[in-house]
C-alpha positions as CSV (number, residue, x, y, z in Angstrom):
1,X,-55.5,-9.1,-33.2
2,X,-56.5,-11.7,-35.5
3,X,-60.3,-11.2,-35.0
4,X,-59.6,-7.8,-35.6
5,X,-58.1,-8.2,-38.8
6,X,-61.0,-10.9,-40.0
7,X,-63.4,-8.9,-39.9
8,X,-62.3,-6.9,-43.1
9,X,-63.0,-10.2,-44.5
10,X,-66.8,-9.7,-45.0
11,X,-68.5,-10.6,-48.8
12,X,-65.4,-12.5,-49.3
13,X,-66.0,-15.1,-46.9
14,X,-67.8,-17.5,-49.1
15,X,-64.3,-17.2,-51.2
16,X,-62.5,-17.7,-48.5
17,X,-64.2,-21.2,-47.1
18,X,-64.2,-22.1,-51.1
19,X,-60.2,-22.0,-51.6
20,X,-59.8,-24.7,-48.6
21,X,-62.4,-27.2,-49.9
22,X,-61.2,-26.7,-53.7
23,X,-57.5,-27.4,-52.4
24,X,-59.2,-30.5,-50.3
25,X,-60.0,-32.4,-53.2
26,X,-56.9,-31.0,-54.9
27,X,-54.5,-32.6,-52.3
28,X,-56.7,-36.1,-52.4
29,X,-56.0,-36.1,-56.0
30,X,-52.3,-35.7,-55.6
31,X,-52.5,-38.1,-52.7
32,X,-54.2,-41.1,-54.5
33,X,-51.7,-40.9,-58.3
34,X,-49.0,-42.5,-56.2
35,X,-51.1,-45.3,-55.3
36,X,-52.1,-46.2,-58.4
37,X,-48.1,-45.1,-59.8
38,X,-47.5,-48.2,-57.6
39,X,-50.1,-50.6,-59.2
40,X,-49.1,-49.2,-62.7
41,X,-45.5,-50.5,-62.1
42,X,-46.5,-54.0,-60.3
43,X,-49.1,-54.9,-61.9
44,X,-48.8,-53.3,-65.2
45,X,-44.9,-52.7,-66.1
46,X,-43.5,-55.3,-63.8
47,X,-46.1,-57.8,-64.8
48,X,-45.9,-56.8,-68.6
49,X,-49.7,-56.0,-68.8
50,X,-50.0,-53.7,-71.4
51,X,-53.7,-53.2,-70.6
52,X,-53.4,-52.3,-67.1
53,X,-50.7,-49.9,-68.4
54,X,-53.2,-48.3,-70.8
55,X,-55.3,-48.4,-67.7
56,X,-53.7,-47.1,-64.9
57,X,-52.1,-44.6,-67.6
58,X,-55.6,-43.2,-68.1
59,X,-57.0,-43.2,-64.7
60,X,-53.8,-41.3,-63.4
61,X,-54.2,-38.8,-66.6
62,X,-57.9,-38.2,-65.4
63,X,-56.7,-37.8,-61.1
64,X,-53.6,-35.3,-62.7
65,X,-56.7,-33.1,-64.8
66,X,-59.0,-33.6,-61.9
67,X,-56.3,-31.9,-59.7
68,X,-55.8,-29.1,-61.9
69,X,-59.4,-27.9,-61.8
70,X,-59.7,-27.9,-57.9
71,X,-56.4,-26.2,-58.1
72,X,-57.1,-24.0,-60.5
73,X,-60.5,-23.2,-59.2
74,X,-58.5,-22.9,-55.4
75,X,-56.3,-19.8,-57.3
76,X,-59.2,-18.4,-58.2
77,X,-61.0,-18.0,-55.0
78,X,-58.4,-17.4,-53.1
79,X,-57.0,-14.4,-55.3
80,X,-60.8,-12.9,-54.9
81,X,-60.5,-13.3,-51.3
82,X,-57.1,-12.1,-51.1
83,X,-57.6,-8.9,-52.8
84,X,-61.4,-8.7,-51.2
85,X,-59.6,-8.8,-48.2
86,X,-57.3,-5.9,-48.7
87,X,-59.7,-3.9,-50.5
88,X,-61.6,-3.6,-47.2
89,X,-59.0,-3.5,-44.9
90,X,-57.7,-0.2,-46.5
91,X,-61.1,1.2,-46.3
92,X,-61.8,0.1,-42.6
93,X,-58.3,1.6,-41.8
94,X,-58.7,5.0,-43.6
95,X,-62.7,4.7,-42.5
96,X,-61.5,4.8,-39.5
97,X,-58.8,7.4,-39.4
98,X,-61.5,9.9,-40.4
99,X,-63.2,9.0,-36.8
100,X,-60.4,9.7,-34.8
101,X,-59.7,13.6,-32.8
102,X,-56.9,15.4,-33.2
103,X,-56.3,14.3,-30.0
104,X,-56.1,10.6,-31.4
105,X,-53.9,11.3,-33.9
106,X,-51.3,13.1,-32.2
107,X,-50.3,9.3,-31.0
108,X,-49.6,8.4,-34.6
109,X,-47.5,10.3,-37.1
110,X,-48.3,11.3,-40.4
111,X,-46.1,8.8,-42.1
112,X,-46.8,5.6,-39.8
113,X,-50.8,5.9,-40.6
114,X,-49.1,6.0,-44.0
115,X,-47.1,3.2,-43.8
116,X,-49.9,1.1,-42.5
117,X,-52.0,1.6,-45.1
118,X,-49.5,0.8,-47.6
119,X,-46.8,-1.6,-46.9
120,X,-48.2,-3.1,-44.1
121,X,-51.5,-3.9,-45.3
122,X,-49.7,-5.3,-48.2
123,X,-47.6,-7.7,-45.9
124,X,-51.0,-8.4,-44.3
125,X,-52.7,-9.5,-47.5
126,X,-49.7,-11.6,-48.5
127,X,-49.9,-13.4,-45.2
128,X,-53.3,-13.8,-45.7
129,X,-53.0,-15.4,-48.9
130,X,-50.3,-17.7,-47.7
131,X,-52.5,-18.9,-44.9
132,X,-55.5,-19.4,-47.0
133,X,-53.7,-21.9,-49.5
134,X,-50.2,-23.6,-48.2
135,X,-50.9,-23.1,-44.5
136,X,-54.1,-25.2,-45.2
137,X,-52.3,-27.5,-48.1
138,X,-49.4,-28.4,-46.6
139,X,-51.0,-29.3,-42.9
140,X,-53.8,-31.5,-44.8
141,X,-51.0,-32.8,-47.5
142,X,-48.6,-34.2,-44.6
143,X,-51.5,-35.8,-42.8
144,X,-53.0,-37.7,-45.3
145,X,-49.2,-39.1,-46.9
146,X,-48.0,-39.7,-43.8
147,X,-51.3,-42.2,-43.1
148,X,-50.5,-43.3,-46.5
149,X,-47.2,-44.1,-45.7
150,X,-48.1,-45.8,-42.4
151,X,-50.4,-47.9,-44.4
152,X,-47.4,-48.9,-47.0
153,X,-44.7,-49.1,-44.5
154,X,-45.1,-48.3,-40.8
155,X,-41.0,-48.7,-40.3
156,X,-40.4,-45.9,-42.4
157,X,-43.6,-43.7,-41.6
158,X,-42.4,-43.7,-38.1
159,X,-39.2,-41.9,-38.8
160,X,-41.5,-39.1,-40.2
161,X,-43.0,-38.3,-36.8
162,X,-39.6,-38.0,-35.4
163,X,-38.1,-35.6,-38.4
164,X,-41.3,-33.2,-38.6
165,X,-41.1,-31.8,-34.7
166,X,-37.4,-31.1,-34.8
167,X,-37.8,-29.1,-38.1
168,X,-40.9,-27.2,-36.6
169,X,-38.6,-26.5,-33.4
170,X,-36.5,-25.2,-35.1
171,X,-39.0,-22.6,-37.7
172,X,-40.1,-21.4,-34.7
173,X,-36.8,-20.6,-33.2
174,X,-36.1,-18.7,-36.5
175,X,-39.7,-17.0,-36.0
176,X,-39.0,-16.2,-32.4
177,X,-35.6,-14.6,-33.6
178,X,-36.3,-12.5,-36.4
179,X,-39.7,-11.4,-35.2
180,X,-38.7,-8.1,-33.2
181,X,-35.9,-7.3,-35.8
182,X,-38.6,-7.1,-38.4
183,X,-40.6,-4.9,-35.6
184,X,-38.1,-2.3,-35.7
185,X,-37.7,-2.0,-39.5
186,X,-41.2,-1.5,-39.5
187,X,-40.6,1.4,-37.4
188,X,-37.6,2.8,-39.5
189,X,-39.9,2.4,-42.5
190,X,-42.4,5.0,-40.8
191,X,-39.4,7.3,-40.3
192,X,-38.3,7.2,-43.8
193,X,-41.7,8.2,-45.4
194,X,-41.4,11.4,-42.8
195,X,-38.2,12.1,-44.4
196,X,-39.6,12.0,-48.2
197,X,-42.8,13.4,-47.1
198,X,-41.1,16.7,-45.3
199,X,-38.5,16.5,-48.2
200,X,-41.5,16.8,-50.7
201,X,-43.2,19.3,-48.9
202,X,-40.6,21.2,-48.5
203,X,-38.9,21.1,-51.9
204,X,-38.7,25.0,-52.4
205,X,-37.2,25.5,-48.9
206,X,-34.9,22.4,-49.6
207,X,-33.8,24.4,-52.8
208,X,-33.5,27.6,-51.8
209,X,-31.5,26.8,-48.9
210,X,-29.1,24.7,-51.2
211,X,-29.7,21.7,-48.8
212,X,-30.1,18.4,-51.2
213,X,-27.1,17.2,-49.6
214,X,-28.2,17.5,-46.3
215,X,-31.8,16.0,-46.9
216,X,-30.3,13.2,-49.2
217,X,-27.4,12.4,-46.3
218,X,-30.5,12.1,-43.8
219,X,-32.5,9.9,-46.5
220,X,-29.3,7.6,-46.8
221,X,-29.0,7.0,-43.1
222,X,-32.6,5.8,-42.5
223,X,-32.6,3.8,-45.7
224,X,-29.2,2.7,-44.3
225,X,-30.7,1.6,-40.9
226,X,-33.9,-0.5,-43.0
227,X,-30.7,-2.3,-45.1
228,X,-29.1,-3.1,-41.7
229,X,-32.0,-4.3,-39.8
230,X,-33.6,-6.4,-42.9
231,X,-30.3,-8.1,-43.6
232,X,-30.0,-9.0,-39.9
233,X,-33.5,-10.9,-40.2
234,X,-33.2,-12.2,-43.3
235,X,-29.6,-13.8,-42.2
236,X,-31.4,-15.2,-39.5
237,X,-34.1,-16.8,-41.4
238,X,-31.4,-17.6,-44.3
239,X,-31.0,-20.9,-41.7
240,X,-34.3,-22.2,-42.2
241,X,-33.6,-23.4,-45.9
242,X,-30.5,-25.5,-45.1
243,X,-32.0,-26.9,-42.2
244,X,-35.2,-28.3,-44.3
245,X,-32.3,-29.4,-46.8
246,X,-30.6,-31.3,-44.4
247,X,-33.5,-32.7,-42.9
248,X,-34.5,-33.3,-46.9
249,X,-31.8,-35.2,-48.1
250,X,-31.4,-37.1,-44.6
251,X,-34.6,-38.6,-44.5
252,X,-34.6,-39.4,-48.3
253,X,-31.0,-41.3,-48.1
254,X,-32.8,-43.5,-44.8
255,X,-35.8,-44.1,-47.1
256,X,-33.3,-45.5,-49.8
257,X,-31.2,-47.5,-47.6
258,X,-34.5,-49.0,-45.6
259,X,-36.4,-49.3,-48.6
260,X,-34.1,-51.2,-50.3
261,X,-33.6,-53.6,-47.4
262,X,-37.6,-54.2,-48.0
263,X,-37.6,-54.7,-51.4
264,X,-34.8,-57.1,-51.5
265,X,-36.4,-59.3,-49.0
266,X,-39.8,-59.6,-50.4
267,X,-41.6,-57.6,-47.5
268,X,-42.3,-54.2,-50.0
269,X,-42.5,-54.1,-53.9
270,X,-40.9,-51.5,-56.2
271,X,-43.9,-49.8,-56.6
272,X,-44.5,-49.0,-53.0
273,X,-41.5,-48.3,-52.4
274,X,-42.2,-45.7,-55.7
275,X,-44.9,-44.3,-53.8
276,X,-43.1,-43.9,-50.7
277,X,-40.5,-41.8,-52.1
278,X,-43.7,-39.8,-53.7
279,X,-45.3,-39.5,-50.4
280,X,-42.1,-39.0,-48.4
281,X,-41.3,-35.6,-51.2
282,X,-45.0,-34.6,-50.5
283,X,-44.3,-34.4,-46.8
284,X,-41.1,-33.0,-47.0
285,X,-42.1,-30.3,-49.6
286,X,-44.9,-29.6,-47.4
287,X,-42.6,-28.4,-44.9
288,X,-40.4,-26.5,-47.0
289,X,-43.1,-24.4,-47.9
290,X,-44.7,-24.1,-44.3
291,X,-41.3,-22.7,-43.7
292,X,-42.0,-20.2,-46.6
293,X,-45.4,-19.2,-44.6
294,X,-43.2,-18.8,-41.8
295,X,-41.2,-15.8,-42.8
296,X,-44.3,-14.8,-44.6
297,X,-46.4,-14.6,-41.1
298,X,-43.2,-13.5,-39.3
299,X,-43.3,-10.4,-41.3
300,X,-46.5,-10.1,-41.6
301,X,-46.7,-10.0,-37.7
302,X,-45.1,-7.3,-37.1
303,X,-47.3,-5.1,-40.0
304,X,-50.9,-7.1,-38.3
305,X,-49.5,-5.8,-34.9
306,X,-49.3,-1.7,-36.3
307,X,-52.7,-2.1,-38.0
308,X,-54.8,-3.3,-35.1
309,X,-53.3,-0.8,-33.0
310,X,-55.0,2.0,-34.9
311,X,-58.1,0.2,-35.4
312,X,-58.5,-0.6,-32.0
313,X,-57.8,3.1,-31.1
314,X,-60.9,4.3,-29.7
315,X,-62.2,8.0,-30.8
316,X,-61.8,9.9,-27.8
317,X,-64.4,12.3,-29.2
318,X,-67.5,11.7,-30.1
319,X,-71.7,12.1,-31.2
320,X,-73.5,11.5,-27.6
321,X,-76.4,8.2,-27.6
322,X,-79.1,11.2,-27.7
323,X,-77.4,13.9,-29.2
324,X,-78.7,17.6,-29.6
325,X,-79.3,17.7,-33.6
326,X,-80.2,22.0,-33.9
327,X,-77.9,24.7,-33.5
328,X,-79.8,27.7,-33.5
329,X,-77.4,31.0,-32.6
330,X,-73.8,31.8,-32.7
331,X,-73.2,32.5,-28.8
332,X,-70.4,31.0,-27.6
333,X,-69.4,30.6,-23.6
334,X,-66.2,29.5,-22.2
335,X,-66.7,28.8,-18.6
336,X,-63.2,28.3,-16.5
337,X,-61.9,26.0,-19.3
338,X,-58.8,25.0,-19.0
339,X,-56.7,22.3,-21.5
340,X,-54.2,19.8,-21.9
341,X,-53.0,18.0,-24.6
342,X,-52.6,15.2,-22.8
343,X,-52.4,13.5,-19.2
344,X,-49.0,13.0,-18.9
345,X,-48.1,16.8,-19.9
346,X,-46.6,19.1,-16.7
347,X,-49.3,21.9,-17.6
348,X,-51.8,23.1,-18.6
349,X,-52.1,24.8,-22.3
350,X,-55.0,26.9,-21.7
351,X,-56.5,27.8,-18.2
352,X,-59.4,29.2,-16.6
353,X,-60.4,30.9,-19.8
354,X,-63.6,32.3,-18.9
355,X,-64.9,34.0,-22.2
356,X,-68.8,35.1,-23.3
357,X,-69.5,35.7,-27.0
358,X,-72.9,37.0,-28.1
359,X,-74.2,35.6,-31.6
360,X,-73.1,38.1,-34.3
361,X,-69.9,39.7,-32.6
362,X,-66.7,40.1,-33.7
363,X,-64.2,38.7,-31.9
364,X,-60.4,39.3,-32.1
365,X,-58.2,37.0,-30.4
366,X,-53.8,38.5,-30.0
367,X,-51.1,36.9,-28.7
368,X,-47.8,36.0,-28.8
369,X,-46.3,32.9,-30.4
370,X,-47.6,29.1,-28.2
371,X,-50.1,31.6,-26.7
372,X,-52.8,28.7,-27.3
373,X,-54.9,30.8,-29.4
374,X,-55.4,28.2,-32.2
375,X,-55.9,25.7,-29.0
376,X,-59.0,27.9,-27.7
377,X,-60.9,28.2,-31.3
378,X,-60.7,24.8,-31.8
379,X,-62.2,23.5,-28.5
380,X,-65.8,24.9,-30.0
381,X,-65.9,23.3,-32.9
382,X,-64.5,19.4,-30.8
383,X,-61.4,18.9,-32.8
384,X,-60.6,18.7,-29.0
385,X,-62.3,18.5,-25.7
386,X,-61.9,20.9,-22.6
387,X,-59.4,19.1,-19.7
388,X,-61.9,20.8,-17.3
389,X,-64.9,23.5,-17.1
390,X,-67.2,23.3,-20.5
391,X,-67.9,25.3,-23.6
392,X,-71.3,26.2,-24.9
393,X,-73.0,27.3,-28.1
394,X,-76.0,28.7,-28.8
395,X,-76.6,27.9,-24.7
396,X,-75.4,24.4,-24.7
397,X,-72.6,22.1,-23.8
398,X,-70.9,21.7,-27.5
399,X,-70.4,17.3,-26.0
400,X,-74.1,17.3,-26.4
401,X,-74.3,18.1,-29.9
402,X,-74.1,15.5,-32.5
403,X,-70.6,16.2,-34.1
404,X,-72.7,16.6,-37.9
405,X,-74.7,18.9,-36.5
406,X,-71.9,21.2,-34.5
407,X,-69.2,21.2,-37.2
408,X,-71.6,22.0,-40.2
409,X,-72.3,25.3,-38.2
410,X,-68.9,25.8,-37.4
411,X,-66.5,27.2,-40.5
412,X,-62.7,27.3,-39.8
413,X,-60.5,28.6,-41.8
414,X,-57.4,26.9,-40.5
415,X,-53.5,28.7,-40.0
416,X,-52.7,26.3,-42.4
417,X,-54.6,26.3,-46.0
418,X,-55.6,23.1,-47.2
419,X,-56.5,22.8,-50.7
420,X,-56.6,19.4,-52.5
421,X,-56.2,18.2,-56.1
422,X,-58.8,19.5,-58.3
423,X,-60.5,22.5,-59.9
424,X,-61.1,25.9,-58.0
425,X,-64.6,25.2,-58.4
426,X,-64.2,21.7,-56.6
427,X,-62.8,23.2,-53.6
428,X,-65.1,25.7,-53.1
429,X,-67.8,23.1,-53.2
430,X,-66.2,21.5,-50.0
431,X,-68.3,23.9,-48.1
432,X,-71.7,23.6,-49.8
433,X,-72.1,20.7,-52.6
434,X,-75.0,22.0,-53.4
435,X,-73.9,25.6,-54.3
436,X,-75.0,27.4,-57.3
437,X,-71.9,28.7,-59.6
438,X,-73.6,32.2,-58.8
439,X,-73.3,31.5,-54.9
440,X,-69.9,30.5,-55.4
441,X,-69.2,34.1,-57.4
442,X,-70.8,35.6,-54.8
443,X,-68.6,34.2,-51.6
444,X,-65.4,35.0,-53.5
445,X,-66.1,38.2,-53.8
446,X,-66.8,38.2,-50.7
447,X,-63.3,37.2,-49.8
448,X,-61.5,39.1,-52.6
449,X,-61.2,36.0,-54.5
450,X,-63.0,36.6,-58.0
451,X,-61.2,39.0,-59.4
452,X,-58.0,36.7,-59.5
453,X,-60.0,33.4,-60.7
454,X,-61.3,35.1,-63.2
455,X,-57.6,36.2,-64.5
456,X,-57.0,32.3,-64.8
457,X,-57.8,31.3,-68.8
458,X,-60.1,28.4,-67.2
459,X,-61.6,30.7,-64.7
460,X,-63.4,28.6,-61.9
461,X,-62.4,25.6,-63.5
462,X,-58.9,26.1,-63.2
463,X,-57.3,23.1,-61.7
464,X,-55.3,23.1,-58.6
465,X,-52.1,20.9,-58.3
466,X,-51.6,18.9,-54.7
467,X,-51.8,21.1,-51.7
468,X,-52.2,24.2,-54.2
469,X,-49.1,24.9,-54.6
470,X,-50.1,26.6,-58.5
471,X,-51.4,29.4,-55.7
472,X,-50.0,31.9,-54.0
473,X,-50.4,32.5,-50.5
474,X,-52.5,34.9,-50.3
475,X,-54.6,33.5,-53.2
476,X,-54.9,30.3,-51.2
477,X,-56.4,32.5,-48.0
478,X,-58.7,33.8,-49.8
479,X,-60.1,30.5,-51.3
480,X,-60.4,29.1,-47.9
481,X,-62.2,31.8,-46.6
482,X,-64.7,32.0,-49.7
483,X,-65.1,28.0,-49.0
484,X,-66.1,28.9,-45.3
485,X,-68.4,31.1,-46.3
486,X,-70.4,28.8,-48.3
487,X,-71.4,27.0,-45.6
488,X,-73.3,29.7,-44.4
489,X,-72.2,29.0,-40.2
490,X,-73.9,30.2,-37.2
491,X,-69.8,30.8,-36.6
492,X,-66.7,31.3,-38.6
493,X,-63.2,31.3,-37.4
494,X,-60.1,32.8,-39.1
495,X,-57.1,31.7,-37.7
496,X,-54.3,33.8,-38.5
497,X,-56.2,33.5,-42.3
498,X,-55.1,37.0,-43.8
499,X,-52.3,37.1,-42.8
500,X,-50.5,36.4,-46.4
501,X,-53.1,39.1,-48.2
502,X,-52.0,43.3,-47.9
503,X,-53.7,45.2,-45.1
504,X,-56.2,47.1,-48.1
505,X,-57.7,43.4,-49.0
506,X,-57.5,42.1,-45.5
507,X,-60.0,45.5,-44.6
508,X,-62.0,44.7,-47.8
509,X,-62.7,41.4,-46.6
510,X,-63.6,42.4,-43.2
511,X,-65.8,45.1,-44.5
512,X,-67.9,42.7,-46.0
513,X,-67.9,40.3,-43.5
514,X,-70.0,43.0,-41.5
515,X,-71.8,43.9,-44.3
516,X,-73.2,40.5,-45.6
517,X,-72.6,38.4,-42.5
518,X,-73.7,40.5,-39.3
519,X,-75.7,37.9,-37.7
520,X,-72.9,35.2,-38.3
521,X,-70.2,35.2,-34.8
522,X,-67.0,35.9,-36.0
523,X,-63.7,34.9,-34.5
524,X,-60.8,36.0,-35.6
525,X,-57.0,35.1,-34.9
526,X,-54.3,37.5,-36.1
527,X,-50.4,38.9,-35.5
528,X,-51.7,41.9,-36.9
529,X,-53.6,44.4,-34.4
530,X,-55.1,46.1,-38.0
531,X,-56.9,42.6,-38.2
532,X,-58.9,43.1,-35.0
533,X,-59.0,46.6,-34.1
534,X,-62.3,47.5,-35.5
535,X,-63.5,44.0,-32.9
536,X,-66.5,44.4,-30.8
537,X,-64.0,42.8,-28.5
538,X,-60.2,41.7,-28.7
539,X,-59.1,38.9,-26.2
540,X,-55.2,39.1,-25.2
541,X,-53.8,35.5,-24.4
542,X,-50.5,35.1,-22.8
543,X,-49.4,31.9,-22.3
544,X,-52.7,30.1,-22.1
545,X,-54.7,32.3,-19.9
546,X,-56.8,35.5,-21.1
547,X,-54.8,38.4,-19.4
548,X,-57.4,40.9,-20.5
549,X,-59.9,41.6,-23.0
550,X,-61.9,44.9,-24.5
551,X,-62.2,46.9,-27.4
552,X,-59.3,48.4,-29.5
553,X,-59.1,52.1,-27.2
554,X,-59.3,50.0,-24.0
555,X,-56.9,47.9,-24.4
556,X,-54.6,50.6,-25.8
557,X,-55.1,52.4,-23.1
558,X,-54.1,49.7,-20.2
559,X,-52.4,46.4,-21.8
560,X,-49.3,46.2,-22.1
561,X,-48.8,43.1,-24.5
562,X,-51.2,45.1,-26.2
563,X,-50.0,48.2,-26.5
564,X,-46.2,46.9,-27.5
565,X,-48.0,44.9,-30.4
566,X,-49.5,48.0,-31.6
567,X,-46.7,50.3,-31.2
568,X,-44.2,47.7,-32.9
569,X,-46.5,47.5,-35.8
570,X,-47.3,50.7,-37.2
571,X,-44.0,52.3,-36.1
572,X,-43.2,53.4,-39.5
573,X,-45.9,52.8,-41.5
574,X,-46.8,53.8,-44.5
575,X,-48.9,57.0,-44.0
576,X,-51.0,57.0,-47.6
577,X,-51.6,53.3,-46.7
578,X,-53.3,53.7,-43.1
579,X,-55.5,56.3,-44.1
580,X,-56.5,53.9,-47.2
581,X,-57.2,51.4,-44.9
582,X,-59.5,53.3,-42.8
583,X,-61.0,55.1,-45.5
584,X,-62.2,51.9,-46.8
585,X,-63.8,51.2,-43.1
């Protein structure tokens, strides 16, 4: 875990050996003023030497400056390193998100990959920080006052070696204790950003449904659970401070009364045992802040733990060592494919789907609700991989392709639209950053986009709020679809995609698509037969497997899921808008 987390360190290394050496000479400093506090009060005070005083004085001014530079110079680096560090571990993390399949991230929720790179990367750093500066200064700055105590007074050093294990005996009992408690509020931290995140999301359903009561209730109770869980660990390493205070005022009262024994009979001056009580708060303090690194790490644990778990999730798809890198036609081939989401489920989601698709055709694709019809469109472009059997484009095995190569010639225009912050014009460019502003024209009207663009005052640069939710449905189809066609694909996939636009612009848009894109292989997913009817062919999935497949009048004629789709559908319908429709065809 550790090695894994070290390596976001990179550049920063140099910083990060500097801070220990600058807090080396810092802590030598601090270790040497109390030997010469001790020959300032024999020799100078005691012995009324006023220029030893002046002496000593100066030379201890000169170790006190001395100290401050390596410290301040310490604060420096380590700050560099500390952010450094971070810096890159967010980008490693989210670097490596993009990597991952569907498939991958189905392990994780949305709002735990959240979490992890936001609070726990931040408990990471922290820890990082901690360990870079106390957990090297107090270590270093016990050792070298506890020799300097030995060399003063081994009768009281001694008593320093029998203090320091019970006090780490007991931090790490503390550790040990609150360890998993902070594990699990970790966990109910990944649960409450799902709550505000669906909450958010959702806002207009939230509204309309008059359900702030309900959603704030369900907000309170995990915020509840974090208060619970938090309080629990922080009671339990609430015992760390007394302890150290105990230990503290102990060892300082035995100093006194041992000391003083000394001094009064000759074997120790007042200015050593001065020093001693210097080197005795070093030590001490020391450990009061090691305990502080303690709880630091202890939290930090649990967050290091979460983060190397996703890093050291492996892609489960990915570009082959000598990948095919041209993809020349549209074909598509299913041969017996069958799918699973993942080895543990009872059955399959798609099986034996035996499917050929020459380059150019359209393709319509029907069927009932967890029918497995987004599952089958989205084995050819890799967002997941066939459980069994293989599927080839343009005549080969799509796990030969480099991934680039594949996915640049495959558009998808997902059920769900995904547009991000920006202007209209900066989506569009997703699919082509080189296009012209005349090929961007050009592909919304294509998809019955530019007429409603250019009703915005800003036109193409008309900016889009998160998700664009300044959109309407339909409006937000028909973007994704012109952003598809940009990238100009051997294939292009519509799932479900027009299915928030009227029947007269869904046709329009299909008209065009065999007008201006008849060597392209279009696949197309939709509830509504009118979507697929005109289809060189129209697949029928019922629960994962391909019960039949032909063209609009075969199907009509012989399937029943089929024909009850149909029939439910234009039972009723407007006559003046079906003869439109076909008009237009």
């Amino acid at each position: 875990m550790l090695g894994t987390l070290l390596q976001s360190v990179r550049e920063y290394k140099k910083d990060s050996w500097l801070t220990p050496l600058f807090l080396l000479g810092e802590v030598a400093m601090e270790v040497i003023i109390p030997l010469f506090m001790a020959e300032l009060i024999d020799q100078g005070i005691s012995g009324g030497q006023m220029n030893l005083i002046v002496k000593y004085g100066l030379i201890l001014v000169l170790f006190a400056l001395v100290s401050l530079i390596f410290g301040a110079l310490a604060g420096k680096h380590s700050a560099i390193a500390m952010a450094g560090f971070g810096k890159n571990l967010r980008y490693d993390l989210f670097r490596h998100v993009q990597r991952l399949s569907y498939a991958n991230m189905d392990k994780f929720s949305t709002s735990g990959v959240v979490t992890r790179l936001t609070t726990d990367i931040t408990h990471v750093q922290n820890a990082f920080l901690m360990i870079l500066r106390i957990a090297f200064r107090s270590p270093v700055m016990m050792i070298l006052a506890t020799i300097m105590t030995f060399q003063i007074s081994p009768a009281i050093a001694m008593w320093f070696l029998i203090v320091v294990p019970i006090l780490a005996v007991g931090m790490l009992i503390i550790m040990k204790l609150s360890f998993p408690i902070f594990e699990r509020a970790f966990g109910s931290y990944d649960e409450l950003n799902q709550v505000v995140q669906e909450n958010v999301r959702g806002i207009r359903v939230v509204k309309s449904y008059v359900r702030e009561e309900h959603e704030i209730s369900k907000f309170q109770a995990v915020s509840l659970r974090i208060f619970t869980q938090m309080a629990k660990a922080e009671r339990i390493l609430s015992y760390e401070l007394p302890l150290m205070q105990v230990i503290l005022y102990a060892v300082m009262l035995l100093i006194s009364w041992i000391g003083a024994k000394l001094v009064v009979s000759g074997s120790m001056t007042t200015g050593e045992l001065t020093s001693i009580f210097a080197y005795s708060m070093q030590i001490l303090m020391s450990l009061m802040t090691l305990g502080i690194v303690v709880i630091v790490i202890a939290i930090a644990r649990a967050s290091a733990g979460r983060i190397t778990d996703l890093l050291n999730e492996e892609p489960d798809i990915v570009s082959p060592h000598s990948p095919v890198t041209e993809l020349l036609t549209g074909e598509v081939e299913f041969r017996n494919v069958s799918f699973r989401y993942s080895s543990k489920a009872t059955r399959d989601a798609l099986s034996g789907i035996n499917l050929h698709i020459h380059s150019g055709q359209t393709i319509g694709i029907i069927g009932a609700a967890g029918s497995a019809k987004s599952t089958l469109v989205q084995l050819i472009p890799r967002l997941y991989d066939a459980s069994e059997g293989e599927v080839l484009v343009s005549g080969t095995n799509v796990k030969q392709y480099e991934l680039r190569v594949l996915r640049n010639q495959v558009a998808m225009v997902l059920q769900k639209n995904v547009l991000f912050e920006g202007t209209i014009k900066e989506n569009l460019r997703w699919g082509n950053e080189a296009a012209t502003d005349e090929e961007l024209v050009e592909a919304c009207k294509a998809a019955q986009a530019h007429e409603f663009i250019s009703a915005f005052p800003d036109g193409y640069a008309t900016r889009l709020t998160q998700g664009g939710s300044n959109l309407s449905g339909g409006q937000k189809q028909r973007l994704c679809i012109a952003r598809a066609l940009l990238k100009k694909p051997r294939i292009l996939i519509l799932d479900d995609s027009t299915s928030a636009v009227d029947t007269r612009t869904d046709a329009m848009i299909r008209r065009v698509f065999r007008e201006s894109i008849p060597h392209t292989t279009k696949i197309i997913i939709a509830q509504r037969i009118a979507s697929v009817e005109d289809a060189d062919q129209i697949i029928v999935l019922d629960e994962g497997k391909m019960v039949d497949k032909g063209t609009h009048q075969e199907l009509l004629g012989r399937s029943a899921i089929y024909q009850q789709a149909y029939y439910t559908q234009t039972k009723g319908e407007d006559e003046h808008e079906h003869a439109a429709e076909h008009e237009l065809r």
